[in-house]
C-alpha positions as CSV (number, residue, x, y, z in Angstrom):
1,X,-51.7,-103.0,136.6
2,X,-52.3,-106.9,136.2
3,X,-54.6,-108.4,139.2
4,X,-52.3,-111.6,138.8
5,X,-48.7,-111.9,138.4
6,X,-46.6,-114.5,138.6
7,X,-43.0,-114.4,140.6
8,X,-40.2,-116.4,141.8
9,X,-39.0,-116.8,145.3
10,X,-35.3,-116.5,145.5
11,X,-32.8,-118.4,147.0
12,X,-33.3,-116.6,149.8
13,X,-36.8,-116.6,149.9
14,X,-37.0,-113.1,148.9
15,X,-39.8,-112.2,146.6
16,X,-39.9,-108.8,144.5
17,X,-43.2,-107.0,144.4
18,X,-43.5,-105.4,140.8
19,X,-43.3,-101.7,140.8
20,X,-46.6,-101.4,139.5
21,X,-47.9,-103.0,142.5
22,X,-45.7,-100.9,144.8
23,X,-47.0,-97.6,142.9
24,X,-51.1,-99.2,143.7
25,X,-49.9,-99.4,147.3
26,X,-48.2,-96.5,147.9
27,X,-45.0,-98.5,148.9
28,X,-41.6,-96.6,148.3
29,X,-37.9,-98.1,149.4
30,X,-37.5,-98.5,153.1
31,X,-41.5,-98.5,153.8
32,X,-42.4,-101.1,155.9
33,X,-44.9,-103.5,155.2
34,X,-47.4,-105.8,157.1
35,X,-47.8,-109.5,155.7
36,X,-50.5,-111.8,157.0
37,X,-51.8,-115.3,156.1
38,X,-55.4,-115.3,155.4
39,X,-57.4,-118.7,154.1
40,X,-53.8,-120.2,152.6
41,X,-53.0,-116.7,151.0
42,X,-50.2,-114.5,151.6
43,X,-51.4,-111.0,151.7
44,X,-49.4,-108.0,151.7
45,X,-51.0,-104.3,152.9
46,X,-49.0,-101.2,155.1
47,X,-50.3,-99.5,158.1
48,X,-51.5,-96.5,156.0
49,X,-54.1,-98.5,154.3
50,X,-55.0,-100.6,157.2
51,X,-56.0,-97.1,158.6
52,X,-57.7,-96.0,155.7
53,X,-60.2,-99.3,155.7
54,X,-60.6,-99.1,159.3
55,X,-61.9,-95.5,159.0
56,X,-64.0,-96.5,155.8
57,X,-65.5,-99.3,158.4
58,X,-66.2,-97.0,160.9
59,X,-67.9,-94.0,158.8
60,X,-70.5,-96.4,158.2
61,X,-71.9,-96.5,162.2
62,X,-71.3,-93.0,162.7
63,X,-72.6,-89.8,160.8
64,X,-71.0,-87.2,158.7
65,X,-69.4,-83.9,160.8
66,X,-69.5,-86.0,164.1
67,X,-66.1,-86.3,165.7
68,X,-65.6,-89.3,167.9
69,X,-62.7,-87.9,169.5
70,X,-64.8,-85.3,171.0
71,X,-67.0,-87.6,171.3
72,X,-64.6,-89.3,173.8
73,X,-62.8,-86.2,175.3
74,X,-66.3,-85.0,176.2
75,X,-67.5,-88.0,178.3
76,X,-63.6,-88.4,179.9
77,X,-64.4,-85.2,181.2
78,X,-68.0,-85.8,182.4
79,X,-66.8,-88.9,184.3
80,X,-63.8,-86.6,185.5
81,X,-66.2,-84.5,186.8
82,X,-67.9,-87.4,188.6
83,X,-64.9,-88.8,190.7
């Protein structure tokens, strides 16, 4: 896959993303897709991989095997407990 490509806008401002771009993200006919402006750049990601970098954010602050869910449930019940 090229890291540049150039494209032409449509008449109807429609842009087609290459199929080898598609295949990178993981987008198939019918996905939906989040675009965003960022510094003057048009940049186009889904949900799926928004998740993915969150959670590759997050594993950084916490350590391997702990779940924050339980994490969470745990101290919901604690306060529970409390009221």
């Amino acid at each position: 896959m090229n890291a540049e490509t150039r494209m032409r806008v449509n008449e109807n401002g429609r842009v087609v993303i290459p199929a080898s771009y598609r295949r990178a993200l993981g987008i198939k006919a019918g996905d939906e897709v989040i675009l965003r402006m960022e510094d003057d750049e048009l940049r186009i990601t889904t949900m799926k991989r928004r998740l993915e970098r969150a959670r590759r954010r997050i594993r950084q602050y916490v350590k391997p095997g702990v779940s924050l869910a339980d994490e969470l449930i745990a101290e919901r019940r604690e306060a529970a407990k409390r009221e």
